[in-house]
Steps between C-alpha positions, in 0.01 A plus 500: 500500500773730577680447223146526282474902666857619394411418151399809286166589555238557228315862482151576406220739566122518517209688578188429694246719314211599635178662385146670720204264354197801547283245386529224774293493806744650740539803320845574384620158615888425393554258213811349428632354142625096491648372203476136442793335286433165310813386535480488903165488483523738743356842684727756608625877475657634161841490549848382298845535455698821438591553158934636479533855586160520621393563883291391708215691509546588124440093488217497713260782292615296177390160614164626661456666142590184291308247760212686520485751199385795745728844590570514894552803709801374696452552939650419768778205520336197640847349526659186411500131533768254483515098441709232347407480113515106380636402184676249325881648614413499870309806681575840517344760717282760298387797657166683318442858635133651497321787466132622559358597175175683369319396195482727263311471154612184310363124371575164550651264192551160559866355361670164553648615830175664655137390407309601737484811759244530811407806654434363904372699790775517726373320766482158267807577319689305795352132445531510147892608437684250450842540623566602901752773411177705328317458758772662736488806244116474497499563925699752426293725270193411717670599788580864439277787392367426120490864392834676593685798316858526387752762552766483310798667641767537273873676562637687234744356240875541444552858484892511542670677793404756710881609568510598176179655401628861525136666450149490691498138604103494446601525124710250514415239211507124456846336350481283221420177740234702676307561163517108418376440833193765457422287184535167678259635779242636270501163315434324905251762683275576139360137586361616787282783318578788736246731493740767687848536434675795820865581508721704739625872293829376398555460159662144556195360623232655246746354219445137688194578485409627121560164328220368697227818464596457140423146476191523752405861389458563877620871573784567697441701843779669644488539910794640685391237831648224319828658432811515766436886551160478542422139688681603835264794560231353424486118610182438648377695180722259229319185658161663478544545151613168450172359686259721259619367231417176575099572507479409056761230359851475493700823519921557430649748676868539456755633779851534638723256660543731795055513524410152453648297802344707757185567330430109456627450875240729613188343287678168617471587864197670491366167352655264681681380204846336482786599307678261324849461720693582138294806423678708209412735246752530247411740206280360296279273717162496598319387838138387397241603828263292504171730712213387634260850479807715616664213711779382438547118509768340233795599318711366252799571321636559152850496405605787207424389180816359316569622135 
């Protein structure tokens, strides 16, 4: 067995995707999507491996859309799940990370590897998976709030050095890097449709920030709490206006790497909300909050995009 773990594991991603069903008897009660494979004869979550170069969440809203044929509104991280994969060469471990997702308009196809999807109340969804590991994942989205908001709190990009920015530092632009990485973010956070896009008054994190309003066409708004001159004045303020904007859909707001760790300790603290024991925020990154109304109750981390 020990030998069986150090082996290299194998990667994939899924999405439990969930819908409101207005028309049942419970009003809005939660349906979840199965997808039954002929070859397993089996009901479980969409899910599969990662394709090269791809990560894992990119994997995850891919194989929802192939297995299913519907768009998903990613949400919060329901985490991951890990096992020993059989095959013919011995086991390896495989881990499958997951993610709460929304349906959004699309239609089932049948194909060789899916025939058949079922949309289940929640509460039956349970007996008829298949495989123990989904139902894990399955206690987890019932088990936390169903309609939550995301923040997306992104740092600025690469925007060279400060030593040797001899004008106004708030005009200080992004470097080369810093504009890949603004393209790499747009291409992450437009999948979660922002419907309001704020940034601290520095030029460095507006340009972050463009790619993304362009792609979305979500306006920019500039506001001076977000921004190292403006956040230590004003703190109390800064996480009130991160709260509002959690009252529609997911939001972006972009700040400084002198602003962020203390504004998500205090919305971590006033939660009661742990932060991760390597909590970083290199330029470039984003922390996903995960609210409840204006609570906040999860948070997850992404890495800056590579090139």
């Amino acid at each position: 067995m020990d030998e069986e773990l150090k082996r290299p594991e194998i990667r994939a991603a899924g999405g439990l995707l969930w819908r409101r069903n207005r028309r049942a008897k419970a009003a809005d009660e939660i349906e979840v999507v199965l997808i039954h494979r002929p070859r397993y004869d089996d009901w479980s979550l969409p899910k599969g491996k990662l394709e090269p170069g791809e990560t894992a969440f990119e994997a995850a809203l891919r194989e929802v859309w192939e297995e299913t044929g519907y768009h998903a509104l990613p949400g919060r991280s329901l985490g991951r799940v890990r096992y020993l994969k059989s095959s013919r060469n011995g086991a390896r471990p495989k881990v499958t990370s997951f993610w709460a997702m929304r349906a959004g308009p699309g239609a089932f196809e049948a194909g060789n590897e899916v025939d058949r999807i079922r949309w289940t109340p929640l509460a039956e969804a349970r007996d008829l998976l298949t495989y123990p590991t989904d139902r894990e994942i399955l206690g987890r989205f019932a088990g936390q709030p169903v309609d939550t908001r995301l923040l997306l709190l992104v740092r600025h990009g690469s925007a060279g050095q400060r030593s040797k920015w001899k004008k106004d530092d708030r005009l200080r632009p992004l470097d080369a890097k810093g504009k890949e990485q603004a393209s790499g973010l747009a291409r992450l956070l437009v999948r979660f449709a922002p419907g309001h896009i704020i940034s601290a008054d520095f030029v460095r994190c507006v340009q972050t920030v463009e790619p993304l309003s362009e792609s979305s066409g979500v306006p920019v708004v500039e506001d001076s709490l977000l921004s190292e001159l403006g956040y230590p004045r004003h703190r109390n303020a800064a996480v009130g206006l991160l709260r509002g904007l959690t009252n529609g859909g997911a939001a972006v707001a972009c700040s400084q790497g002198d602003v962020i760790p203390d504004l998500l300790g205090r919305l971590a603290e006033a939660d009661r909300v742990p932060l991760p024991e390597d909590f970083a925020a290199p330029k470039g990154s984003v922390w996903s909050l995960c609210f409840s109304g204006s609570k906040l109750f999860a948070m997850e981390y992404f890495p800056p995009p590579t090139a």
